[in-house]
N, C-alpha and C positions, 0 to 999 in steps of 0.2 A: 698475678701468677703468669707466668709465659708459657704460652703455648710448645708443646713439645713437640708437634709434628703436625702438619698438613694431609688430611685426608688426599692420598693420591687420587682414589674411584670419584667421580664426580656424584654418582648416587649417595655416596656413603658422605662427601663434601657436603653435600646439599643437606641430606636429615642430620650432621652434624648441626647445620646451624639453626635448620628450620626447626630444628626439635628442643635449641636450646632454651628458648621461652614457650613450654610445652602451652600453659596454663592459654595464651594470646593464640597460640598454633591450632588449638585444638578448639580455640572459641571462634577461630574464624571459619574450621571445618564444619562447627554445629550449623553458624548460621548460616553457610549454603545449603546444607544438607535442607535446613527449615525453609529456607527460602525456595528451592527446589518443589518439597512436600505443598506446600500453600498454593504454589503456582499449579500443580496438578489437583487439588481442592477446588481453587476457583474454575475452573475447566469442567468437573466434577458438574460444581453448580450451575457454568452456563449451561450445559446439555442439560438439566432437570430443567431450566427454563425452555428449553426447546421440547422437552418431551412434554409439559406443561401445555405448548402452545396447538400442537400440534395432535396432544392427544384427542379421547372421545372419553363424555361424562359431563355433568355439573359445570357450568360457564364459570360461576364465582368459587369454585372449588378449584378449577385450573387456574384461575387468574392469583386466587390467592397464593397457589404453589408459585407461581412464576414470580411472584412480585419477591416474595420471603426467599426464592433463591434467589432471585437479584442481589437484593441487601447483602444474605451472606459471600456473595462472589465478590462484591463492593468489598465488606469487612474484610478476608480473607485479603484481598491485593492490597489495602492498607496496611495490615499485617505486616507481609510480604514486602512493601515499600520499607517499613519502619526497620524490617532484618538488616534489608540493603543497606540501610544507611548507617545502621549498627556496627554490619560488616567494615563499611568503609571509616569507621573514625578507630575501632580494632585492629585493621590493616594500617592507620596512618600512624600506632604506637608500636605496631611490629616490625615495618620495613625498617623504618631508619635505624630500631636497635641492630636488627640483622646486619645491616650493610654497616655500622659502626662495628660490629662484632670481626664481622671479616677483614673490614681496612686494619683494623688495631690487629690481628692476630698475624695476616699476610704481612707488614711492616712488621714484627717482634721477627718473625720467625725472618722474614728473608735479612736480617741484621743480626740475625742468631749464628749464620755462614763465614766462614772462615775466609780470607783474604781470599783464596786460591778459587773460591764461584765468584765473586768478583772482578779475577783476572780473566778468567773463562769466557765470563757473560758480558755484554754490552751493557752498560748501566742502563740504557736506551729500552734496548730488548727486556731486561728485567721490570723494569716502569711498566712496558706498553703492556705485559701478562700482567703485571698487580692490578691495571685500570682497566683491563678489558674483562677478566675475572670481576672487579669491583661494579663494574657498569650492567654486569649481565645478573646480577645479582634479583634485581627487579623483575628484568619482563623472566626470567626462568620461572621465578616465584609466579606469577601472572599465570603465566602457559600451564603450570601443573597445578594451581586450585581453579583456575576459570578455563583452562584450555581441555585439563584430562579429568581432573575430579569433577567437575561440576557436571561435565556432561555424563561421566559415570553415572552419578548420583541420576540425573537426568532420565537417563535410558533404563536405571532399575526402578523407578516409584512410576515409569511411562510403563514398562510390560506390566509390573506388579496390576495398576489399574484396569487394562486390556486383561491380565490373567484372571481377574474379576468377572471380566464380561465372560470371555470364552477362551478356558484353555488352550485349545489345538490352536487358532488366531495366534496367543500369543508366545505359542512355543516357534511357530512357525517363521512367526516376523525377531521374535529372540535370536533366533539362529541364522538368518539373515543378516539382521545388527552387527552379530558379532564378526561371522565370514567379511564384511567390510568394517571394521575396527583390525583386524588381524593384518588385510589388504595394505589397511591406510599407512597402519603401523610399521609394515615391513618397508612398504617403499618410502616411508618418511627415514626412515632407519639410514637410508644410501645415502642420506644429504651429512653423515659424521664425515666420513674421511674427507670430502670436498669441503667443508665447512672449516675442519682442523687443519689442511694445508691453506686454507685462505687466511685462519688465523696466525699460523707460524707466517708464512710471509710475509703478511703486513706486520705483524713484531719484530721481523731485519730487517725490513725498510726502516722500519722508526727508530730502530738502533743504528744505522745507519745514516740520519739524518740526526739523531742528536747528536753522532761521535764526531761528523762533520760542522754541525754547529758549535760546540765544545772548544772545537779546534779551528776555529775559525781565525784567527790571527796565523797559523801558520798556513793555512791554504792562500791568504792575502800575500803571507812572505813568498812564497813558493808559485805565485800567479797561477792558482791551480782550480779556479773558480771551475772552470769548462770542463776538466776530469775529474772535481766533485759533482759536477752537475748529471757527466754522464753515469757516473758511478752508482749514484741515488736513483737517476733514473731505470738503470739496471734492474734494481733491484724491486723497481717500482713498477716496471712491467711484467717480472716474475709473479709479483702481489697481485696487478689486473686480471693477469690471466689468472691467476686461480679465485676470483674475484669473480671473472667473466665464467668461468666453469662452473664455479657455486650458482650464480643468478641461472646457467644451461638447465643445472641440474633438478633447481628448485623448479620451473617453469615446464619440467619433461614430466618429475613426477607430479606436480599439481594437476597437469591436462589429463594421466591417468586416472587419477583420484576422482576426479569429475567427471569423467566417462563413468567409473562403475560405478559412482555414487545415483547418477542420471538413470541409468537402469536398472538402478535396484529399488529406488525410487517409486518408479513404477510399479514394481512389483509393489509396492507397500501401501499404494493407494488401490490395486485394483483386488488385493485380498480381500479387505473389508468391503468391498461391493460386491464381492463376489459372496462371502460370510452373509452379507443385507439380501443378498437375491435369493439364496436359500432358507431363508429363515432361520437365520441360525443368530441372529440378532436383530436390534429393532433398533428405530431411525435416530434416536437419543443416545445409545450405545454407538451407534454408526457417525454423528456428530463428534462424542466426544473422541472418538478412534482418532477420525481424522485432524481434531483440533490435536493431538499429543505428537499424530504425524507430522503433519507440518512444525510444532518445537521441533521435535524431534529432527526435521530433517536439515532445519537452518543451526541444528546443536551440529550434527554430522558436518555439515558444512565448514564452519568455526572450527572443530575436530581437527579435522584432513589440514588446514591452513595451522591452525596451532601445534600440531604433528612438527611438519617442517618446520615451524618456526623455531620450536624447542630442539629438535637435532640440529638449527644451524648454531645454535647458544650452548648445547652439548660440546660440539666439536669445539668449537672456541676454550670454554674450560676446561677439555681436556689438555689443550694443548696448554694453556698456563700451566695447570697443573704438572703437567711432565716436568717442568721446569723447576716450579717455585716445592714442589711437594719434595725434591731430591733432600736427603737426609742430612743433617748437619758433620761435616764429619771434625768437626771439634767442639764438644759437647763438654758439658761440668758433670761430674760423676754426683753419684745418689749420697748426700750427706756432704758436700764438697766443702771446702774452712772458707772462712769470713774472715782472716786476722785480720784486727783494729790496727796495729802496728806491725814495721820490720824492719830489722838494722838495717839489713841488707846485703848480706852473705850469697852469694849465687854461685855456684858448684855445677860444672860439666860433667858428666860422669859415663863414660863410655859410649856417646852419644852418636846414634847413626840416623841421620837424614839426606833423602834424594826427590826430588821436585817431581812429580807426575811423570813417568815417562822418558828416565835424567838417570843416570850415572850417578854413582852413589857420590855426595857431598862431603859430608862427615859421616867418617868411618871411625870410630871407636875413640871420639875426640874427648879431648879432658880439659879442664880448663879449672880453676878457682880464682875467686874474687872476691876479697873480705869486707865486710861493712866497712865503708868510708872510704878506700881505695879508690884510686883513679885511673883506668884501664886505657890505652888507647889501642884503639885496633888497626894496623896499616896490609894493604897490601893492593896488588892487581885487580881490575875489574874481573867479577868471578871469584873469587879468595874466598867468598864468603861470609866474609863480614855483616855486612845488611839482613843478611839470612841468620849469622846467628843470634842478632838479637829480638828479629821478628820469634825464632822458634823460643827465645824467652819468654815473652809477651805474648806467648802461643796463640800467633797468628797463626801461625801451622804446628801441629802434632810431628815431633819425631816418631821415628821406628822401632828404633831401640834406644837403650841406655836411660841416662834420667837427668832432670836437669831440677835443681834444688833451691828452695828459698827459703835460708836461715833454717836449713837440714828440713822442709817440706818438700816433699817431692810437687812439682806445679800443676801439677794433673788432679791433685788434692786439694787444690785451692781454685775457687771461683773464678771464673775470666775476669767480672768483673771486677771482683776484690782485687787479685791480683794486677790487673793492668791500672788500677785508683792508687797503687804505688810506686808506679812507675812512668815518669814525663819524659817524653819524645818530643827533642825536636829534630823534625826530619832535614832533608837536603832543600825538598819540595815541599814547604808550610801548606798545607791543605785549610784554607778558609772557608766559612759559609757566605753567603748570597746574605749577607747581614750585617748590622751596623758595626763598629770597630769597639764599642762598648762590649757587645753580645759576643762578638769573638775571643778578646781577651779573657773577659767573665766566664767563657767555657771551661778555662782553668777550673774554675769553684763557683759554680751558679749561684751560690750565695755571698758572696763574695760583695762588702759596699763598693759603692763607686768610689770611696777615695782607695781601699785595697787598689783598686783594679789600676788607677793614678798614678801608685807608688809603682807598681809593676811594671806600666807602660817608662815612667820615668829611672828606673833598672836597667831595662831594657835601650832606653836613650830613642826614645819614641815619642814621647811626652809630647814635648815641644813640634814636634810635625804635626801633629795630631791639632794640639790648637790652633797651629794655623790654619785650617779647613776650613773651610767656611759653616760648617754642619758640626765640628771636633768629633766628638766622640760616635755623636749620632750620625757619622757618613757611613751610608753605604759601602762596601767597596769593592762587588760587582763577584761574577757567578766565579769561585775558587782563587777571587783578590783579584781580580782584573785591570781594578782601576788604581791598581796600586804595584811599584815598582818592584824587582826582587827582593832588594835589600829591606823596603818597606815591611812584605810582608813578613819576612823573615823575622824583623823585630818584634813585630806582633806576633807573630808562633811563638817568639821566646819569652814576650812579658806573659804568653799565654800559660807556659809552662812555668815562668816565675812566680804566677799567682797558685798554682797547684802546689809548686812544693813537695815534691814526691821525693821518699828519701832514696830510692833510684833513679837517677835521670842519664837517659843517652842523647847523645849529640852524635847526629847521623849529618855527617858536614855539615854542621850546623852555622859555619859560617863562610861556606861558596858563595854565594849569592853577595858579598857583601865590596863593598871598596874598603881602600886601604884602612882609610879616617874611622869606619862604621868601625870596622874589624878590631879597631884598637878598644873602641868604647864598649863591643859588644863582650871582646875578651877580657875587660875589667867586670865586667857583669857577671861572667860567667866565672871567673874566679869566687866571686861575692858567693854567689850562688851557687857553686858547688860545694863552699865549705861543710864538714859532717855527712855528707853523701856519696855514696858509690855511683862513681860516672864510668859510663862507658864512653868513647868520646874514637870515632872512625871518622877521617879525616887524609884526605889528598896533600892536604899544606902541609907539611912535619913539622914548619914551625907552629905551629898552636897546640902540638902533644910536647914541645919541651916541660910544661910544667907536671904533665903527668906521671904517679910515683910509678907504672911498669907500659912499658910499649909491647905489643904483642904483633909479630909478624905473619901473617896465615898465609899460604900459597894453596890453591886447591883444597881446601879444607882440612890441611893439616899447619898447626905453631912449628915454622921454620925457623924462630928467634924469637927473644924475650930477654928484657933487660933493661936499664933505662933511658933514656936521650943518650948521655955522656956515653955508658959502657957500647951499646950499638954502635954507635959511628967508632967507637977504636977497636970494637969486632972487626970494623971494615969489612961485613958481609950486607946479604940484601939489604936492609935497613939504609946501610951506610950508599950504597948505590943508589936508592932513591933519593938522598939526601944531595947527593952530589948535581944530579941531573936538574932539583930543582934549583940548585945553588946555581947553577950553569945555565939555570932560566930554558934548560929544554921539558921541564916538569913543570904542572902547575898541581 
């Protein structure tokens, strides 16, 4: 099931996950809690051996006390050992679920986002919040069972024992504790906002330096090595300093925290001497005071440091979260359809869409395209072409009007149902960092290897392929790298040749190609289109000759419509782009 939204509150993030394996969560709470108790037990029993030693009475009546609480101080820290270790094989089946829980949930949902966060965000910047959220996952977990609960637990069963010995002692020293828990608290608190600008920085630097590596062949074309260099660096002393302001901030209030811890300190060893000089306790109560003092005051230490640690790991997750928690805004409605099959009928219907921030596009556009029909769509850069068949494949949500498949409106149908029947091949084949098998087979992942054979050999790819030295199995580098336009392009279309989708658009699907390719790919693509609704947007006008209606868009309105032959003896736009490329000033 997928995750429907991301806890923005980083509180409410955290007991999302940490509470999702209550049964594991809540056994690793008992065992500190236990292991706390046992630890002020054995303490318990040292001082009875000291009131033993030190008492007056019966020499083998105090030896024998002292010895039998020995043994049980012994038992009790065995105990105590065996929780620990309890604790930590409990801990070693909880973290990794947690941190699989969050990597799987962060990946659904940030793939759950509609082109347009995508175009927004830095692929770079989006990564560096998933791994920096991903990595803080641990020590957060750490700081709030061993850094706040633990010592919690600490400081209640440390008075509870003192409130034993002598109440006013341990309301006095209570009240102290806390006045420096509140101190530690508030000033660890300063270290969010310094901590969340050092985290958003260093996420534009690293967006910044993958967008730069990404693109690394045009900064080589463009000899621009020296102004990516200073550009990243830019951005990289933005990130120090707020880097160098976080470490200012951590080390101003850590020197605080240690001053008033230093003298309240004091105060905590000379109460109980002061309690022992009056007689208001005796030398075994006055041992065991001091033994809980000193935990006690190396827990407050650990405290104050794990305070800042956790707000510098706060601030960091908040600032992923601003990011990755933003809501989907193309989402599948409650009940959305699955259809198994569609002719493939697609109906514009007074459709109004305008880009973020953009002049309206399509204003009350209409359009029909009947199963099996072959559409081409021509016009100017801007026309809107590319755009209308992304809002088909709703990549983006229009505004108004409605847009229909085989009379479903597409808002009623799953994204992903709906876009499993519909093959894209784009201008710009987008590949993975994978072998040339694994890309084609993206078609239908189940798909055998000779499928995927036939496809590539459709496509007129085949035979390049075995010459490789690796064939099938080569690599071919991060978005096809290591492969030429036309190459990849063939492989985007055996990829969509193996899908089979009874709507397929050709989004220039064959720019990238030379004259020779272009002949083989446009017998292909005949093959392949038979029985299917193509949409087919295209700069060449010679490759929409075959299609049964040309559709002309200017600004996002149909300025023409008609076929090859009837357009050019309109002699209107249609016929003018036709001319210009015949005159070889168009391509």
């Amino acid at each position: 099931m997928e995750i429907k939204a991301i806890p923005s509150s980083v509180w409410k993030f955290l007991w999302h996950y940490l509470s999702a394996q209550r049964v594991l969560f809540f056994s690793i709470i008992l065992t500190i809690v236990l292991g706390e108790f046992l630890m002020r037990i054995s303490l318990y029993f040292a001082a009875q051996i000291v009131e033993a030693i030190s008492g007056e009475g019966d020499m083998e009546i105090r030896l024998s006390m002292a010895v039998w609480s020995a043994v049980w101080a012994s038992t009790v820290l065995l105990l105590r050992s065996l929780v620990q270790n309890a604790t930590v094989f409990v801990e070693a089946r909880f973290m990794p679920n947690c941190i699989v829980r969050v990597s799987k949930d962060l990946f659904s949902y940030v793939h759950q986002h509609s082109t347009a966060f995508f175009a927004e965000e830095m692929a770079g910047n989006i990564s560096g919040k998933v791994k920096t959220i991903i990595d803080s996952i641990y020590p957060v977990f750490y700081n709030l069972l061993w850094g706040f609960f633990s010592p919690l637990v600490a400081m209640t069963m440390t008075f509870f024992f003192i409130f034993k010995i002598n109440i006013c002692l341990s309301l006095l020293l209570l009240s102290l504790n806390l006045l420096l828990i509140f101190v530690i608290y508030r000033l660890s608190k300063t270290m969010v906002p310094v901590s969340e600008k050092r985290a958003k920085t260093m996420s534009e630097a690293n967006g910044i330096l993958v967008d730069s590596i990404t693109n690394a062949a045009i900064v080589k074309n463009f000899s621009r090595y020296h102004f990516e260099k200073r550009y990243y660096f830019k951005y990289m002393r933005i990130a120090a300093d707020a880097d160098r302001a976080e470490t200012k901030k951590f080390g101003t209030v850590f020197i605080w925290q240690n001053l008033l811890r230093a003298f309240l300190q004091v105060l905590f060893y000379l109460l109980p001497v002061w309690y022992w000089y009056i007689g208001k306790i005796n030398v075994a109560d006055f041992v065991l005071i001091q033994s809980l003092i000193a935990i006690l005051n190396n827990t407050f230490s650990m405290l104050s440091m794990n305070f800042m640690q956790f707000f510098k790991l706060y601030g960091s997750l908040r600032d992923g979260l601003v990011l990755l928690s933003k809501p989907c805004d193309v989402i599948d409605r409650a009940g959305a359809l699955k259809p198994e099959n569609i002719a493939g009928n697609i109906t514009f219907e007074a459709v109004k869409y305008h880009y973020k921030n953009a002049n309206a596009l399509f204003d009350d556009f209409n359009l029909e395209i009947k199963a099996g029909e072959k559409v081409g769509l021509v016009g100017h850069s801007g026309s809107g072409k590319s755009t209308l068949v992304r809002v088909l494949s709703r990549y983006y949500d229009i505004q108004g009007g409605k847009i229909s498949v085989d009379g479903t409106d597409i808002t009623q149908i799953k994204q992903e149902s709906l876009r499993s029947h519909i093959a894209l091949i784009p201008q710009e084949p987008g590949l993975f960092n994978r072998t040339i098998m694994e890309n084609i087979r993206y078609g239908r992942i189940d798909a055998s290897d000779e499928e995927v054979y036939e496809a590539a050999r459709r496509a007129h790819i085949h035979d390049f392929i075995n010459k490789l030295p690796k064939g099938y199995e080569t690599k071919v580098g991060e978005r096809g790298v290591m492969l030429s336009g036309g190459e990849r392009q063939r492989i985007a279309i055996a990829r969509a040749i193996l899908k089979n989708a009874p709507v397929l658009i050709l989004d220039e699907a064959t720019s990238a190609l030379d004259s020779e390719s272009e002949k083989y790919i446009q017998d292909s693509l005949k093959e392949l289109m038979q029985g299917k609704t193509v949409i087919a947007i295209a700069h060449r006008l010679s490759t929409l000759k075959e299609m049964d209606r040309i559709i002309v868009l200017d600004k996002g309105k149909i300025v023409e419509s008609g076929t090859h032959r009837s357009l050019l003896a309109k002699k209107g736009i249609y016929y003018g782009f036709y001319e210009m490329q015949s005159s070889g000033f168009m391509e």
